[in-house]
C-alpha positions in Angstrom: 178.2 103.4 0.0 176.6 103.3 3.0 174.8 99.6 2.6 178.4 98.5 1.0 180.4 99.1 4.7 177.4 97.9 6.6 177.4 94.6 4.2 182.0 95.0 4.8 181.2 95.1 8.7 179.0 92.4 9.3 181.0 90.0 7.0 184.0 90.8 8.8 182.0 90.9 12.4 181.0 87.0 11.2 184.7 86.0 10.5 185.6 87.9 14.0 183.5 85.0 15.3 184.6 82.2 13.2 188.0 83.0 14.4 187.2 83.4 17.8 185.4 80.4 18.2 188.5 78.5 16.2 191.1 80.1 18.6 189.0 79.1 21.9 188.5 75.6 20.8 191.9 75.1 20.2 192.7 75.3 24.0 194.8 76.8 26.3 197.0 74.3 26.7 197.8 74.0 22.8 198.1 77.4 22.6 201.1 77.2 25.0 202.4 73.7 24.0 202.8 75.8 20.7 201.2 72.6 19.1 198.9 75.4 17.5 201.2 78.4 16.7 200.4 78.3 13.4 196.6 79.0 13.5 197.2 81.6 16.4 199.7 83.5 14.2 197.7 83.4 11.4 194.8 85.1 13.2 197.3 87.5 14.7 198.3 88.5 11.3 194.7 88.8 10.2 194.1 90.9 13.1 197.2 93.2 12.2 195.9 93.4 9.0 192.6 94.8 9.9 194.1 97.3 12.7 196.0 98.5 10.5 193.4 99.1 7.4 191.5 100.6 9.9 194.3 103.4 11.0 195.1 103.8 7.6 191.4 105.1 6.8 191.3 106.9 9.9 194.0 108.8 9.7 193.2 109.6 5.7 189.5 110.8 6.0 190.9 112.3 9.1 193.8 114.3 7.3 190.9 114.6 3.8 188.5 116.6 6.7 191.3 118.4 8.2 193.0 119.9 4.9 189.3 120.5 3.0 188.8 123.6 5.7 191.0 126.5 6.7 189.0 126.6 9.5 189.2 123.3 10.5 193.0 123.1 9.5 193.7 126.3 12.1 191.5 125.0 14.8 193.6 121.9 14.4 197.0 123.6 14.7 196.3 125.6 17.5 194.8 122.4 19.5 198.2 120.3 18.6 200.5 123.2 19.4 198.9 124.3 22.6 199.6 119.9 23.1 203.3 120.4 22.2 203.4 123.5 24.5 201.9 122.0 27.5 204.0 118.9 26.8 207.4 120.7 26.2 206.6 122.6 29.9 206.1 119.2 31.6 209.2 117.5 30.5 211.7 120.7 30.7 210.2 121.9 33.8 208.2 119.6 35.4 209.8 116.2 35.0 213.2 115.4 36.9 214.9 112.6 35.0 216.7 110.1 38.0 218.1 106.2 37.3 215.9 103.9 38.6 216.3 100.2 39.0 213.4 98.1 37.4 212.0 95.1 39.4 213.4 92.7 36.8 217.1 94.1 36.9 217.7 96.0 34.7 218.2 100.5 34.8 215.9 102.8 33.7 217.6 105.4 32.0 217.6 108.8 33.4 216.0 110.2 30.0 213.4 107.0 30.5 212.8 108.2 33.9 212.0 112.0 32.9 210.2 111.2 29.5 207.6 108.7 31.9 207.6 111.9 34.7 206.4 114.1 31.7 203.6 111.9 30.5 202.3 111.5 34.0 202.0 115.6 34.5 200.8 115.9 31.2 197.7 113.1 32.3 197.3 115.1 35.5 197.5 118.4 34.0 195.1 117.6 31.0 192.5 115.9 33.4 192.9 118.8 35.6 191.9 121.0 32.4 188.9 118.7 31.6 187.4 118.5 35.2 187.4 122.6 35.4 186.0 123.4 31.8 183.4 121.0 32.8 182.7 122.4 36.3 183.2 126.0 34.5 180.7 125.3 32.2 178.2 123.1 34.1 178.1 126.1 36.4 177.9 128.7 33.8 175.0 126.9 32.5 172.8 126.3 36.1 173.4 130.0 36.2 171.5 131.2 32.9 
C-alpha cells in the first residue's frame, strides 16, 4: 500500500509541474486578457479536485482513528468541548458586537463585528495557553 501512494504522489507531484509550467508560460498578461480562461479554470478545477480528495481522506481516516478507540474518542470530546467552551466565553462575554463601516462602503454588521471580536480572543487566548504550557513545562523539565 505503501509503494502504491508513493508511486500516486509522485505521479501527481509530476503533473503538479506540468501544470505549473503550462500556467506560467501562458503569461500574465493572457491570464488577465482572459484569452486563456479556459486552461486556467481547468487547472483550478483540477486543483479543487485534489483538495478536496485529500479532505475527504483526512477527515475519514481521521474520524476511522477517532471512533476505533474509547479512549481516543473521549480524549477527543473533551479537547472539542473544552474548544466550544472557551469559544462560547469569548463571544458572549468577551466580544462586543458594534457596526463598523468597511473601507470599500459597505456595514459590517454588528453580529459580523462580534463574531470577528471572538475569533481574535479566542487566537489570543489559545496562544496565551500554548506559550505557558510550554514555559510550564520547559521549566518543569530544567528542574528534574
Amino acid at each position: 500500500m505503501k509503494k502504491i501512494l508513493t508511486i500516486l504522489l509522485a505521479i501527481v507531484g509530476i503533473l503538479s509541474i506540468v501544470f505549473l509550467a503550462m500556467i506560467i508560460s501562458t503569461g500574465d498578461e493572457a491570464i488577465k486578457a482572459g484569452e486563456s480562461s479556459g486552461t486556467v479554470n481547468t487547472f483550478m478545477y483540477v486543483a479543487y479536485l485534489v483538495l478536496f480528495l485529500t479532505l475527504a481522506f483526512v477527515v475519514i481516516f481521521s474520524l476511522k482513528n477517532i471512533f476505533s478507540n474509547s479512549e481516543t474518542l473521549k480524549s477527543t470530546l473533551k479537547g472539542v468541548g473544552t474548544f466550544a467552551v472557551l469559544a462560547a466565553i469569548c463571544y458572549f462575554g468577551f466580544a462586543k458586537g458594534v457596526e463598523t463601516p468597511l473601507k470599500d462602503g459597505d456595514m459590517l454588521s454588528a453580529g459580523g463585528s462580534q463574531l470577528l471580536g471572538a475569533g481574535l480572543y479566542l487566537f489570543y487566548f489559545l496562544l496565551a495557553i500554548a506559550g505557558g504550557s510550554m514555559l510550564f513545562f520547559g521549566i518543569k523539565k530544567m528542574i528534574k
